[in-house]
TORKOL-4160 file (C-alpha; in steps of 0.2 Angstrom, whole numbers, padded with zeros to 4 digits, m for minus):
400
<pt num="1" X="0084" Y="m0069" Z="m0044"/>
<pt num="2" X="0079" Y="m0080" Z="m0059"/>
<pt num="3" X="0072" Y="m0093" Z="m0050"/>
<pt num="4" X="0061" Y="m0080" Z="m0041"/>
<pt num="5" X="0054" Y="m0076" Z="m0057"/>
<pt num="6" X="0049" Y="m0088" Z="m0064"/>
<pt num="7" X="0044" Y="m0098" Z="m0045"/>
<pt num="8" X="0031" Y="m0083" Z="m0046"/>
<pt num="9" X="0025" Y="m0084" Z="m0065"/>
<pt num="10" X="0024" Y="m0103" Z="m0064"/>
<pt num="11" X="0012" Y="m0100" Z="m0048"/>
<pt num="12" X="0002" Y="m0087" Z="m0055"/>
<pt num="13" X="m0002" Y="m0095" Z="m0071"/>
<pt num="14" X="m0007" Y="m0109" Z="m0062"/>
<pt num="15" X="m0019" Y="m0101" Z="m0050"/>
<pt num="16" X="m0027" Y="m0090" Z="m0064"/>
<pt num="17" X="m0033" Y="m0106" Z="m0071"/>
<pt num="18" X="m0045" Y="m0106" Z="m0057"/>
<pt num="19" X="m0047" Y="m0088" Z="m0054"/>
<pt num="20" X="m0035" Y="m0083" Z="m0041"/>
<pt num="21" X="m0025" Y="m0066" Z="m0039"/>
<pt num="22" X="m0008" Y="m0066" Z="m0042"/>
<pt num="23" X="m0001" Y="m0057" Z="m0026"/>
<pt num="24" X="m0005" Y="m0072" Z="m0014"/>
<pt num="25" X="0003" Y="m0084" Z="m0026"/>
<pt num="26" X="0019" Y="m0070" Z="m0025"/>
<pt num="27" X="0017" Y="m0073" Z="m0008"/>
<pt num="28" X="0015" Y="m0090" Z="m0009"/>
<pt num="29" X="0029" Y="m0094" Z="m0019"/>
<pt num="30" X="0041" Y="m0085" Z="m0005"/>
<pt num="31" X="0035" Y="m0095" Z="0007"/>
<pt num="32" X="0037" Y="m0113" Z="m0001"/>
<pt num="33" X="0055" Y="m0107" Z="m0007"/>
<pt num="34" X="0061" Y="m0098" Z="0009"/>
<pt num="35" X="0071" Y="m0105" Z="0023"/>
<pt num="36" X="0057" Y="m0107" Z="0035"/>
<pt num="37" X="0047" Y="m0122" Z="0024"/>
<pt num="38" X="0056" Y="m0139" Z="0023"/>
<pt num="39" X="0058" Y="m0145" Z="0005"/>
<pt num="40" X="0072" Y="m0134" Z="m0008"/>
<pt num="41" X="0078" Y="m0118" Z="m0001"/>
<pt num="42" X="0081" Y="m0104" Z="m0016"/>
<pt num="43" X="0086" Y="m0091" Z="m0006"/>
<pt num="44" X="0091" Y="m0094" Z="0014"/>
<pt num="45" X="0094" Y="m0077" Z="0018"/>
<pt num="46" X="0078" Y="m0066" Z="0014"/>
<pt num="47" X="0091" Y="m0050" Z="0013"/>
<pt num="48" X="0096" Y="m0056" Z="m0003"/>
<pt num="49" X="0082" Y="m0049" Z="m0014"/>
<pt num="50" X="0081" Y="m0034" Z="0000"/>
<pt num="51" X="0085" Y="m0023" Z="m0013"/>
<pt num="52" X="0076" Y="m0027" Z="m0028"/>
<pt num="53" X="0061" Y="m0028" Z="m0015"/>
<pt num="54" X="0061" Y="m0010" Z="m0013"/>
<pt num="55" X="0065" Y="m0006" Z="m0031"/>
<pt num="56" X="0049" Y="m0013" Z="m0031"/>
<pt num="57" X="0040" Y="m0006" Z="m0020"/>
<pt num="58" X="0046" Y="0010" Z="m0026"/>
<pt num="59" X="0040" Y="0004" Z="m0044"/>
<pt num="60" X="0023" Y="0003" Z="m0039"/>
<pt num="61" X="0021" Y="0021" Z="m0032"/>
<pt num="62" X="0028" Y="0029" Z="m0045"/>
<pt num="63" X="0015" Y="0020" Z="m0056"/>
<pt num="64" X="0002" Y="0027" Z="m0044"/>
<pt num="65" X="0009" Y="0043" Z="m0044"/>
<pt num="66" X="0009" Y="0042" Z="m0061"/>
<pt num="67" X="m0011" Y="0039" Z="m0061"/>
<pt num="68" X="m0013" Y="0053" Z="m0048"/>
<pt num="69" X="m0014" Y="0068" Z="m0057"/>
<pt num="70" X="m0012" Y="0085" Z="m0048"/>
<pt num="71" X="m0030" Y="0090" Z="m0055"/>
<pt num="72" X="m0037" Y="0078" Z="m0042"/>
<pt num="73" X="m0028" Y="0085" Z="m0029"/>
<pt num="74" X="m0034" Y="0103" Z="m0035"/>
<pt num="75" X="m0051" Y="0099" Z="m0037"/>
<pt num="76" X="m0054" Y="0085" Z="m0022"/>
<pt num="77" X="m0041" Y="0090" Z="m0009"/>
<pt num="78" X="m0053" Y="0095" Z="0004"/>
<pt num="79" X="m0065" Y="0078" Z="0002"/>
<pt num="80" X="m0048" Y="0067" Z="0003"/>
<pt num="81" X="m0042" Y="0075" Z="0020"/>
<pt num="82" X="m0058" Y="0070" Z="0028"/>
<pt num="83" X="m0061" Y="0056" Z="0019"/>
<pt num="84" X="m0041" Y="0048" Z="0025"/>
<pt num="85" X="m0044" Y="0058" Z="0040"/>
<pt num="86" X="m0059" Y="0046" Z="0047"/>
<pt num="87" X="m0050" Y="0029" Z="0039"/>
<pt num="88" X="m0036" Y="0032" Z="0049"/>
<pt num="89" X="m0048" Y="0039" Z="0066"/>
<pt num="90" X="m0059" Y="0021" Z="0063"/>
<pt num="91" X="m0044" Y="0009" Z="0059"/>
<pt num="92" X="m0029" Y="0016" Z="0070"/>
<pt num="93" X="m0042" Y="0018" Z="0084"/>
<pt num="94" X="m0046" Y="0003" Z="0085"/>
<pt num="95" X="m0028" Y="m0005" Z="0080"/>
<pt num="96" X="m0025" Y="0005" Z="0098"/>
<pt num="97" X="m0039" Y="m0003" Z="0109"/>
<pt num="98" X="m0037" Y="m0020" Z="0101"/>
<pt num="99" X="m0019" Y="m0020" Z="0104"/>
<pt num="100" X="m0022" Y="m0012" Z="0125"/>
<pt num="101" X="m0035" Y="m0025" Z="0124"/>
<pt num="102" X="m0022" Y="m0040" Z="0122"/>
<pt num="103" X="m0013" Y="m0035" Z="0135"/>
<pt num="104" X="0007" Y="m0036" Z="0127"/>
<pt num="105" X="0011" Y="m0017" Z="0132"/>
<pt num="106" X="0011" Y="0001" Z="0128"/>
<pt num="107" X="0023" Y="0000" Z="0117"/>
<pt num="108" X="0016" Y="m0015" Z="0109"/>
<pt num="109" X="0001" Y="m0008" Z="0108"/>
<pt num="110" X="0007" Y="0009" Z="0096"/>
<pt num="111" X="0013" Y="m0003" Z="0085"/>
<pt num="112" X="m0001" Y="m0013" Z="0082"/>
<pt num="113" X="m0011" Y="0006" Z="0080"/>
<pt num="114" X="m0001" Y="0007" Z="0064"/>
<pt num="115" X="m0002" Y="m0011" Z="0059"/>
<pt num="116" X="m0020" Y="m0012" Z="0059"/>
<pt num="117" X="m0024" Y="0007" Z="0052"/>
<pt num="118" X="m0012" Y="0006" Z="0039"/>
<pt num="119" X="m0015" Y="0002" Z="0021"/>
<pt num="120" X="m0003" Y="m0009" Z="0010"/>
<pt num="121" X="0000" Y="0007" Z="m0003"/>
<pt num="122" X="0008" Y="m0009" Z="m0015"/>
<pt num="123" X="m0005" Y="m0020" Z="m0014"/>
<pt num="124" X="m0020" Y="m0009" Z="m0015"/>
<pt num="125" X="m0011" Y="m0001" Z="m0030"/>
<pt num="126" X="m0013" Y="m0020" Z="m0038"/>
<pt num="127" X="m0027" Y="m0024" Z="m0036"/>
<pt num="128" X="m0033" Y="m0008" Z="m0044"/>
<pt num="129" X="m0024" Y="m0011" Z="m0059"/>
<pt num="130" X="m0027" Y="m0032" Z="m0059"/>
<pt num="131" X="m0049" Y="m0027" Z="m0057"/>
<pt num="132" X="m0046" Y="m0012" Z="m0072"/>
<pt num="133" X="m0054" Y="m0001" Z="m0057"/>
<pt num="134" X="m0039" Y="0012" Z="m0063"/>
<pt num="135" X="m0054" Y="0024" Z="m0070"/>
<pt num="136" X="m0068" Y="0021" Z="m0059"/>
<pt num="137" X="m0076" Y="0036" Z="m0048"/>
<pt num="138" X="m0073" Y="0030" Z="m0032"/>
<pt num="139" X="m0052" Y="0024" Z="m0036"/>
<pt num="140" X="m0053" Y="0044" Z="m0031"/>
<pt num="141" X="m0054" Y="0043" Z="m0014"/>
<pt num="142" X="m0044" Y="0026" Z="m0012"/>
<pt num="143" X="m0029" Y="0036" Z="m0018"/>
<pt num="144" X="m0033" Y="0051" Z="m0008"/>
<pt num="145" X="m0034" Y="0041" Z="0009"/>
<pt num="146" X="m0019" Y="0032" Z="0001"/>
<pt num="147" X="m0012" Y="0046" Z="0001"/>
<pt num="148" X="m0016" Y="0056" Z="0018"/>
<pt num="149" X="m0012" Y="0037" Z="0028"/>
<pt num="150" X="0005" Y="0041" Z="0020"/>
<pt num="151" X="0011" Y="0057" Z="0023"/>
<pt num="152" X="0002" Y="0051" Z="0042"/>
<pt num="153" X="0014" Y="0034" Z="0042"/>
<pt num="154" X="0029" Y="0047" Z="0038"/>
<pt num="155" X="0025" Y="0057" Z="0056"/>
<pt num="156" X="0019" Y="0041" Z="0063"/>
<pt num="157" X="0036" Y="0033" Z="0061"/>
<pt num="158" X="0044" Y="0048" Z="0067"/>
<pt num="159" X="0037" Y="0049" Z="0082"/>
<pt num="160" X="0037" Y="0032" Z="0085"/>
<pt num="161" X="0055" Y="0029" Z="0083"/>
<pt num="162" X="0062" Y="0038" Z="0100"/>
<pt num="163" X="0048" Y="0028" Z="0109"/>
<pt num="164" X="0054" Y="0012" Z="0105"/>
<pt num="165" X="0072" Y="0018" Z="0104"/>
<pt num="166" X="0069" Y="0022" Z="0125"/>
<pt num="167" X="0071" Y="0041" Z="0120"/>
<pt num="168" X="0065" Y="0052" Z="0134"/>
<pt num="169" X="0072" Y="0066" Z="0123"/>
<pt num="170" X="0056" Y="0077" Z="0117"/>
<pt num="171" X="0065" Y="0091" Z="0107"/>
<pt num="172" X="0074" Y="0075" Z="0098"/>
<pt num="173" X="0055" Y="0069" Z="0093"/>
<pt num="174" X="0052" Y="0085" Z="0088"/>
<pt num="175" X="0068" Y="0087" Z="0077"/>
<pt num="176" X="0065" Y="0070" Z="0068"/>
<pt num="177" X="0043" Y="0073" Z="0063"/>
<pt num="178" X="0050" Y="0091" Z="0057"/>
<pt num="179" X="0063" Y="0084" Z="0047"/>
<pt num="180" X="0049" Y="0072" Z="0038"/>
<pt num="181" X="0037" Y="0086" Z="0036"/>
<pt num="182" X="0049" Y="0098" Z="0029"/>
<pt num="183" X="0055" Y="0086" Z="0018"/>
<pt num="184" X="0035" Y="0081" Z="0012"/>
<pt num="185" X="0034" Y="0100" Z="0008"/>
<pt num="186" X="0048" Y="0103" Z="m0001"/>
<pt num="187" X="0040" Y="0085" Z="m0013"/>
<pt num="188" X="0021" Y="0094" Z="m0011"/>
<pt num="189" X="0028" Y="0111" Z="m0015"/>
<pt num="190" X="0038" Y="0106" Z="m0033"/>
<pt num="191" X="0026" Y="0094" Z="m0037"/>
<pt num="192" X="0012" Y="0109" Z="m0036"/>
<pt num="193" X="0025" Y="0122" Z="m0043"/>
<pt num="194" X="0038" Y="0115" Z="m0052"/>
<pt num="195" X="0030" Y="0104" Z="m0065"/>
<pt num="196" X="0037" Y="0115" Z="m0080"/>
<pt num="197" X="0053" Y="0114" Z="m0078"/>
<pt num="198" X="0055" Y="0097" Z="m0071"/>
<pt num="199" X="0045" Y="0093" Z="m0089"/>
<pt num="200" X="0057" Y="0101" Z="m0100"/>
<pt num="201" X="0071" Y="0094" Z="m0089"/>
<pt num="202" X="0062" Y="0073" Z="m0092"/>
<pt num="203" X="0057" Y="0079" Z="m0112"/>
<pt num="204" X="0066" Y="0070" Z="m0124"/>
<pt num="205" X="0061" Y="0059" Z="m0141"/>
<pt num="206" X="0071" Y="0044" Z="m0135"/>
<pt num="207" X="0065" Y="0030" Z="m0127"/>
<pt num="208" X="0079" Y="0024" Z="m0120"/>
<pt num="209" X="0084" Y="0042" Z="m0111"/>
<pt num="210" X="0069" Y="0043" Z="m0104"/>
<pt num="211" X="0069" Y="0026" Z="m0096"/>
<pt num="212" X="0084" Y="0031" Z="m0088"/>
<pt num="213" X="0080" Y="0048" Z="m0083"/>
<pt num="214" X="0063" Y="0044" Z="m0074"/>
<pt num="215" X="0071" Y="0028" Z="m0065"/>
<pt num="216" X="0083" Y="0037" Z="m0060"/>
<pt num="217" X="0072" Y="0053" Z="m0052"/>
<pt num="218" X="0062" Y="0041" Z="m0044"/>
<pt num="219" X="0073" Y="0029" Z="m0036"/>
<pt num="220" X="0085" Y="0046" Z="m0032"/>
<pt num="221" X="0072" Y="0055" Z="m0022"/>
<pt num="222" X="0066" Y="0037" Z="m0014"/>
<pt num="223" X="0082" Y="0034" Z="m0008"/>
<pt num="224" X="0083" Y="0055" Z="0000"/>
<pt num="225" X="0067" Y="0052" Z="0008"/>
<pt num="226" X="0072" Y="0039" Z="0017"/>
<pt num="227" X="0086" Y="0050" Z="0026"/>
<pt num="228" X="0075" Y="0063" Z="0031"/>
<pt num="229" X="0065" Y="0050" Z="0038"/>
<pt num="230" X="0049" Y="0047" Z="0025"/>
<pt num="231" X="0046" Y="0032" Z="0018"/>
<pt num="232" X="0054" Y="0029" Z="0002"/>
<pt num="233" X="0038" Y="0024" Z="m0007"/>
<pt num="234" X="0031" Y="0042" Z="m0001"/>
<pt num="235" X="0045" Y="0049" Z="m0012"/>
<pt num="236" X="0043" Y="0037" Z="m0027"/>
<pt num="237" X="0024" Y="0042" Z="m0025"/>
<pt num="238" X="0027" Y="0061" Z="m0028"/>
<pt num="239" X="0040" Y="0058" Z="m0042"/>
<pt num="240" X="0027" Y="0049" Z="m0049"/>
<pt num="241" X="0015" Y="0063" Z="m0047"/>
<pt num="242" X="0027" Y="0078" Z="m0053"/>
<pt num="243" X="0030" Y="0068" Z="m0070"/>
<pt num="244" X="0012" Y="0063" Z="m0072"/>
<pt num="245" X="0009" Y="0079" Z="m0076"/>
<pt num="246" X="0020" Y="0082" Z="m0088"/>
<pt num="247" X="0022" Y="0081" Z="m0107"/>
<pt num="248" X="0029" Y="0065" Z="m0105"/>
<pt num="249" X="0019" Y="0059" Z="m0093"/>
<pt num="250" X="0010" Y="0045" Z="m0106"/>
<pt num="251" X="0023" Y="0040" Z="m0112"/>
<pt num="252" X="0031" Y="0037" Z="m0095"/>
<pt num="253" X="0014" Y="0026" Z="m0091"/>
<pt num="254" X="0018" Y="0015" Z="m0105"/>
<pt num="255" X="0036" Y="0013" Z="m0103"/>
<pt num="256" X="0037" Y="0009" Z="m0083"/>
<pt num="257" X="0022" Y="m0003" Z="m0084"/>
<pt num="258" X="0033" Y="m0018" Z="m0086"/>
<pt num="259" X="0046" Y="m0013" Z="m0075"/>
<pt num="260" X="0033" Y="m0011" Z="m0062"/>
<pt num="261" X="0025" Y="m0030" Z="m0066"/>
<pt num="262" X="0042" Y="m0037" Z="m0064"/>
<pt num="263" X="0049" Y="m0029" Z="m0049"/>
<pt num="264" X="0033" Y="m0029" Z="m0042"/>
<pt num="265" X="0031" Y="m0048" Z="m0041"/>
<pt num="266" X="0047" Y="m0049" Z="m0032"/>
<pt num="267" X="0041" Y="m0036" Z="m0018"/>
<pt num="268" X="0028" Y="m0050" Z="m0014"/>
<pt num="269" X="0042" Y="m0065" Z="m0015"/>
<pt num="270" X="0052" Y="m0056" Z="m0005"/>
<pt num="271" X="0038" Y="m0057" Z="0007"/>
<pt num="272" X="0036" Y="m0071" Z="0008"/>
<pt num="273" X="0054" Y="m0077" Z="0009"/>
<pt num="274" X="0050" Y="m0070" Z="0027"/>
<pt num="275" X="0036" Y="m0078" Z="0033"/>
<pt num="276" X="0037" Y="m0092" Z="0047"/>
<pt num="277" X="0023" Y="m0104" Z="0044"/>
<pt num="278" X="0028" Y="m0115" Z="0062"/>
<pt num="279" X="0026" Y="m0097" Z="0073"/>
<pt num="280" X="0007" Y="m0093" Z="0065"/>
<pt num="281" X="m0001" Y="m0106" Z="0076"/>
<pt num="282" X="0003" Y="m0097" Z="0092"/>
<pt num="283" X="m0006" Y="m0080" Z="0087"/>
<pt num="284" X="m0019" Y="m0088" Z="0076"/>
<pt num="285" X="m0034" Y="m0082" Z="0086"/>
<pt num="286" X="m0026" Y="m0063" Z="0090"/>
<pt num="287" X="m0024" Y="m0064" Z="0070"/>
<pt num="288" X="m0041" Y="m0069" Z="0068"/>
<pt num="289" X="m0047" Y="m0057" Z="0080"/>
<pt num="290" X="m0039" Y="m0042" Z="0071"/>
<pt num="291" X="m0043" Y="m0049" Z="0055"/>
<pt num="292" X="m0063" Y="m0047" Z="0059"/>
<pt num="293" X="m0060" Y="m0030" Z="0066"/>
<pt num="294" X="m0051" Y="m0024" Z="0051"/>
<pt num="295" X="m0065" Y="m0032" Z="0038"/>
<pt num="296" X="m0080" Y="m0022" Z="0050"/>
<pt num="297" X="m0070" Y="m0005" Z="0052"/>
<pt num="298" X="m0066" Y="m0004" Z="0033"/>
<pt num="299" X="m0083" Y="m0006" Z="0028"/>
<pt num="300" X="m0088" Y="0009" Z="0041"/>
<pt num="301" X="m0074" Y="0019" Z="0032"/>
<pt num="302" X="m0080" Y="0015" Z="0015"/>
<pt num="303" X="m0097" Y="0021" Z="0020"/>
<pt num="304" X="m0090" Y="0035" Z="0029"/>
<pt num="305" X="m0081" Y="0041" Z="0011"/>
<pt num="306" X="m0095" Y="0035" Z="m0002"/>
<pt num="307" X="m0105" Y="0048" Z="0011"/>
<pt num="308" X="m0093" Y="0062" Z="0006"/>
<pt num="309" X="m0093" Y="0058" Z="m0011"/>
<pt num="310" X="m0112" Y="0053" Z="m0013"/>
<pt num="311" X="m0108" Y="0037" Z="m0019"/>
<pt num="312" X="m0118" Y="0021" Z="m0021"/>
<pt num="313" X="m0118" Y="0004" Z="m0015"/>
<pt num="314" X="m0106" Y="m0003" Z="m0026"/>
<pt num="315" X="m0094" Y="0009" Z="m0025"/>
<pt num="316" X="m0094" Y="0009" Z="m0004"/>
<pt num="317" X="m0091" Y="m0009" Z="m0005"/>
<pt num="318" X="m0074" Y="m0005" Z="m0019"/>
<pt num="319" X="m0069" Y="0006" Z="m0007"/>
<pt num="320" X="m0070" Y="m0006" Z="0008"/>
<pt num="321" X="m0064" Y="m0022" Z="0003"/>
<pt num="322" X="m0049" Y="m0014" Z="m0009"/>
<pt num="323" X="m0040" Y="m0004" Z="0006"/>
<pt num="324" X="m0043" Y="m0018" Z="0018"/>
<pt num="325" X="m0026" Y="m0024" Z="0014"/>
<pt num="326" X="m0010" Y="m0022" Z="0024"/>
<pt num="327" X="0011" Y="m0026" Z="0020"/>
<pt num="328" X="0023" Y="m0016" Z="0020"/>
<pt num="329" X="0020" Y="m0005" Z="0032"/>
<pt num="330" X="0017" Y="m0016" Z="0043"/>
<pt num="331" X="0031" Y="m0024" Z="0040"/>
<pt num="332" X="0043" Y="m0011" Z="0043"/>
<pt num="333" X="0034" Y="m0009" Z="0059"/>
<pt num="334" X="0038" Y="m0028" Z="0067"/>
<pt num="335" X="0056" Y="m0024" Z="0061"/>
<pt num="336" X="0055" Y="m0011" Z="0072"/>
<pt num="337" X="0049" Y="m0021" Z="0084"/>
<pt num="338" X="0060" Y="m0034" Z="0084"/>
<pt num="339" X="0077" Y="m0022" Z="0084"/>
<pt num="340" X="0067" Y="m0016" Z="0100"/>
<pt num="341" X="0067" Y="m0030" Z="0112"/>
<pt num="342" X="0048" Y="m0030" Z="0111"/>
<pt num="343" X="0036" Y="m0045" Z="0115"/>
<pt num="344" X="0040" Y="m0059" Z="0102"/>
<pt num="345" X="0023" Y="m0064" Z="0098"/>
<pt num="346" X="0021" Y="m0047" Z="0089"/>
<pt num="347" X="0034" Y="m0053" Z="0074"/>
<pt num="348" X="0021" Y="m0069" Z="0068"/>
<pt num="349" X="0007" Y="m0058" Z="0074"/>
<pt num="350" X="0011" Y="m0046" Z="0061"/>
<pt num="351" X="0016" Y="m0058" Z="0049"/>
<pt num="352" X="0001" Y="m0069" Z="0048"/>
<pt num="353" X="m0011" Y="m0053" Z="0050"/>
<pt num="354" X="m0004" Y="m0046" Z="0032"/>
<pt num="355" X="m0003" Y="m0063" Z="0024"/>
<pt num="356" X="m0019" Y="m0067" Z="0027"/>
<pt num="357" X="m0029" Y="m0050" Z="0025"/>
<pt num="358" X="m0016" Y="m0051" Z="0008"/>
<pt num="359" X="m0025" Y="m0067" Z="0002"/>
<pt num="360" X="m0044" Y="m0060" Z="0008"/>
<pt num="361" X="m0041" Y="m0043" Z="0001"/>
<pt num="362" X="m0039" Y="m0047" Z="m0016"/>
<pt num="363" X="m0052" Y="m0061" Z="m0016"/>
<pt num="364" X="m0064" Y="m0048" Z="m0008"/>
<pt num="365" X="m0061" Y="m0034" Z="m0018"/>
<pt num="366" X="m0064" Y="m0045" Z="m0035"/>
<pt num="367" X="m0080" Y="m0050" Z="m0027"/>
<pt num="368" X="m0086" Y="m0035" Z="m0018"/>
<pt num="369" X="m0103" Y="m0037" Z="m0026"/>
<pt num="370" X="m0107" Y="m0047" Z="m0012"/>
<pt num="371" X="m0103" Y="m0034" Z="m0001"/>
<pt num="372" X="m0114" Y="m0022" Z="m0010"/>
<pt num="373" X="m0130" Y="m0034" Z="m0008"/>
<pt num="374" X="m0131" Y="m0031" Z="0007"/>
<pt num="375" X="m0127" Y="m0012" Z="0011"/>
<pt num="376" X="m0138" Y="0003" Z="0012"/>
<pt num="377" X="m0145" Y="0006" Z="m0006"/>
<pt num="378" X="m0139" Y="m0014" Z="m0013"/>
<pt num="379" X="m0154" Y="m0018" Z="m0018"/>
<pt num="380" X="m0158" Y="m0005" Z="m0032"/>
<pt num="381" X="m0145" Y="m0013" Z="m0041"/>
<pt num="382" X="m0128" Y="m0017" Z="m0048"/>
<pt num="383" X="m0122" Y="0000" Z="m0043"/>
<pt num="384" X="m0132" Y="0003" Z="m0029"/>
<pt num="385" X="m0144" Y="0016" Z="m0035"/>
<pt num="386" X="m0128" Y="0029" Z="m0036"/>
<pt num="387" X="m0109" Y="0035" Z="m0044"/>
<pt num="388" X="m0097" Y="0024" Z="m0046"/>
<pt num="389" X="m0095" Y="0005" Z="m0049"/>
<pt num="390" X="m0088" Y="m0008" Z="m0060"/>
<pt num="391" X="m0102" Y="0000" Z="m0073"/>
<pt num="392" X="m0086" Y="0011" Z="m0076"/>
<pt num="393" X="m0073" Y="m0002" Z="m0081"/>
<pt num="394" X="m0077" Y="0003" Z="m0099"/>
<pt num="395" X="m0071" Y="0020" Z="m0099"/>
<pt num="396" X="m0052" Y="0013" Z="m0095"/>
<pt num="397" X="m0041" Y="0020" Z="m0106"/>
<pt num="398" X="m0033" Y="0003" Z="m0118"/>
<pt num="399" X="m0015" Y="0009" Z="m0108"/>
<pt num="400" X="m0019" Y="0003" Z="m0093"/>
């Protein structure tokens, strides 16, 4: 664990010499020290740091949570839905044709539909705080989509579980998506309801007490949701939100912020512990392929949403290039996979699709700029002639 730590500090202080993000060079790090690159081997069994991955993971949707407060929900609830609503139409669409259209099976084929539409909730959530775009406009509607593709990946999962599994039962199918939904409720319906009590129930003047109580609620519920069959970042992500709202809720900020550094590095290591670098030359042109196809539909989504929220340029191109990255998800998905007999080239597809759109989307979403240049409205302007933009940096509060 020690040696993961300080494997990712020593990279990322050396790639922010010359600029680079520090979630590739987390990556990067898990790939020179894992068992699948000659050289020293830190850790041979990638299982080792399994759960200190998902604390996390976990981490860093609470933290977003956190950020998320109910008002927005409240206020923007309706533009969300539709705006989450046509990402996941344009990118699990056509996750869905390009995997029909490389010819692995039907089965193959739902999986890559989630691969490709899905968001890396962990990463997007990095790079947001990395930029300082916490505060910007149009971080708005990246959470909101954030949020609908999860409580979507929740019934995705559910569903897609008996299909894999050979289940012909349809009542089964039925049993395990209510089970998820009924659970997102219950989370929806006390972080709508219940924030008054759950604050007197967190208030206290001591530091340390309060450390323990909220890492306790969010890794507590985490673990629940996951046995009711939602993704244990989903729960984090509500716990977040419940206690964002709440007397406490700055002091919460503050306090988790370097949990969520720490842990969150290891997410990425952990990562890359996994990674295969030998089986990424059989898939690289499907990689590529889907690579392309995810860059294109992600800026139609961004100006799909900026059209919802009358946005500029600037902002389109913030939306587009900061969702375009994809993990976790998608890794749970080639896990799946795999426990399900299915084609083997899906494994190092997955794998090098998320390491490389990992790599791009940070790079792209520090330099979306470029990007703006060239979209409806570019030319008027650093923020494109409208709302929202890195104008806004300024307005971050010193916290985050």
């Amino acid at each position: 664990m020690g040696g993961a730590f300080l494997a990712a500090a020593v990279l990322a202080r050396l790639g922010g010499r010359i600029g680079l993000p520090t979630i590739p060079l987390f990556i990067l790090a898990g790939i020179l020290l894992g068992p699948h690159t000659p050289g020293y081997t830190l850790l041979s069994n990638p299982h080792d740091l399994e759960m200190l991955s998902a604390l996390g993971l976990v981490l860093l949707l609470f933290y977003l949570g956190l950020e998320f407060h109910m008002d927005d929900l409240k206020t923007g609830g309706r533009k969300m839905a539709i705006a989450g609503g046509t990402y996941l139409a344009l990118n699990v669409g056509a996750g869905l044709g390009f995997g029909f259209a490389l010819g692995w099976g039907t089965s193959e084929a739902l999986v890559l539909a989630g691969v490709l539409g899905i968001s890396s909730s962990a990463i997007v959530t990095k790079i947001l705080v990395d930029l300082g775009r916490i505060g910007n406009p149009e971080t708005r509607p990246i959470l909101g989509i954030i949020v609908v593709e999860d409580v979507f990946l929740a019934l995705y999962l559910a569903a897609l579980q008996p299909i894999l599994s050979g289940a012909d039962s349809l009542s089964a199918m039925l049993v395990d998506g209510g089970k998820a939904f009924g659970f997102l409720l219950l989370l929806a319906l006390a972080a709508r309801f219940g924030t008054k009590i759950i604050g007197k129930l967190m208030n206290t003047k001591d530091d340390e007490l309060l450390v323990i109580s909220f890492l306790g609620a969010a890794v507590f519920v985490a673990g629940v949701s996951e046995m009711f069959g939602v993704a244990d970042a989903i729960g984090a992500f509500m716990v977040g939100l419940m206690l964002g709202s709440t007397t406490s809720g700055e002091r919460i900020l503050k306090l988790v912020h370097p949990l969520r550094d720490a842990f969150g590095a290891i997410f990425f290591f952990a990562f890359g512990l996994s990674i295969d670098p030998g089986d990424l030359l059989s898939v690289f042109w499907p990689v590529l392929a889907a690579v392309v196809l995810t860059l294109a539909m992600n800026v139609a989504a961004g100006l799909a949403a900026s059209r919802i929220y009358s946005f500029g340029a600037q902002a389109t191109a913030n939306i587009a290039t900061t969702l375009v990255a994809r993990g976790e998800f998608a890794l749970i998905l080639a896990t799946m996979a795999a426990g399900a007999g299915l084609d083997k080239r899906l494994s190092p597809f997955i794998a090098g699709y998320v390491l490389l759109l990992a790599v791009l989307a940070p790079l792209a979403a520090g330099r979306s700029r470029w990007l703006a240049r060239i979209l409806p409205g570019g030319r008027g302007g650093p923020d494109g002639g409208g709302k929202g933009g890195d104008k806004d940096q300024e307005q971050i509060p010193v916290s985050v």
